[in-house]
C-alpha positions in Angstrom: 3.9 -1.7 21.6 3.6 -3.4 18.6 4.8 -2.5 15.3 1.7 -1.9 13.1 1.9 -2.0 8.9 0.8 1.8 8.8 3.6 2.7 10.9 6.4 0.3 9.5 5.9 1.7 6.2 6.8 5.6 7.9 9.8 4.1 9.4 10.8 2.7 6.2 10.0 5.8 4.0 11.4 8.2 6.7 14.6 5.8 6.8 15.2 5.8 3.2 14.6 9.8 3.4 17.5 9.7 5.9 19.8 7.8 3.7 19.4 9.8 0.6 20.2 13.0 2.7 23.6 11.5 3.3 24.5 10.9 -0.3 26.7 13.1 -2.1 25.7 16.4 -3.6 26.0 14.8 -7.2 23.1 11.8 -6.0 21.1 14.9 -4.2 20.7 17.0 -7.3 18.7 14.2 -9.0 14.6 14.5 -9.2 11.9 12.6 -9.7 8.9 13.9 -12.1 5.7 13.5 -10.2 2.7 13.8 -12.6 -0.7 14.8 -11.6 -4.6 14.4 -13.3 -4.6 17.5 -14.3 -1.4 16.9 -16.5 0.8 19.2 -14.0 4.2 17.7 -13.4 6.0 18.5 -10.0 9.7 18.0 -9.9 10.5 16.7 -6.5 14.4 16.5 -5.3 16.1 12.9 -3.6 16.2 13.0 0.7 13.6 13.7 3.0 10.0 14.3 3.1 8.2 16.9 0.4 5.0 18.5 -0.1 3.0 18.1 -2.9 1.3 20.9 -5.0 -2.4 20.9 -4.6 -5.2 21.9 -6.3 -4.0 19.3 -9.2 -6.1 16.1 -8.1 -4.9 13.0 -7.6 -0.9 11.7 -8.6 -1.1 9.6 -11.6 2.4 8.6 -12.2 5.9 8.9 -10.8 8.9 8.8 -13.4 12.0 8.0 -12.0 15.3 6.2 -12.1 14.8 1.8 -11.9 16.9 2.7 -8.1 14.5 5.6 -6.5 12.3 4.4 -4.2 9.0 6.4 -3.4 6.4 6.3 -0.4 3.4 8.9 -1.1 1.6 9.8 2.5 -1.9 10.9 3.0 -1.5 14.3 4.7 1.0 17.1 3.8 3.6 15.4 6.4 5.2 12.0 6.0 5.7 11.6 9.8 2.4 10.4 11.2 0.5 10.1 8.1 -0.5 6.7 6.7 1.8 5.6 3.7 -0.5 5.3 1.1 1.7 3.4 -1.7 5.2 2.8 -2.1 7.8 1.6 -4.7 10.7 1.6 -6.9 11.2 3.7 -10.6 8.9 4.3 -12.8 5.1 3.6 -11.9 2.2 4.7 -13.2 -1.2 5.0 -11.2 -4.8 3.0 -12.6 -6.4 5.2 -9.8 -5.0 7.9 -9.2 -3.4 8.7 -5.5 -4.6 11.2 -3.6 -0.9 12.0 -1.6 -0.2 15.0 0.2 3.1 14.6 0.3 6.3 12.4 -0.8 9.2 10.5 0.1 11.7 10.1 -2.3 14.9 7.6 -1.7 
């Protein structure tokens, strides 16, 4: 079977989920602020897959350290939804994403 782009990017996201679950509790503890239209900011912890709020619109900007990687999914699971957009520190959206859910690395 081959190995599509949609799915490579859940392996990768879900990989980097696993690896930051193995870190110490000191790496854990860290967060990520994930900003919303509406202004509302979600704080969202290292490891593993999270949900995001709803009801706030689209994501408009991720604020993070210049070493956590991100991969925002289009449904409320990271495991078979499509990756949507993925990166490293601090981004900010021109359009903003309409995630479900979050990976943070």
């Amino acid at each position: 079977m081959p190995i599509r782009p949609t799915n490579l990017a859940t392996m990768s996201a879900t990989i980097a989920g696993a690896i930051a679950g193995l870190t110490n509790k000191k790496e854990r503890a860290k967060t990520v602020r994930v900003t919303f239209e509406t202004g509302h900011e979600q704080m969202v912890e290292h490891g593993g897959c999270r949900t995001l709020e709803t009801g706030q619109g689209g994501v408009v900007e991720i604020s993070g350290e210049p070493r956590v990687k991100f991969a925002f999914f289009s449904g409320t699971r990271c495991q078979g939804s499509r990756a949507l957009v993925s990166g490293n520190g601090t981004v900010s959206f021109g359009d903003p994403v309409l995630a479900g859910a979050v990976v943070i690395g």
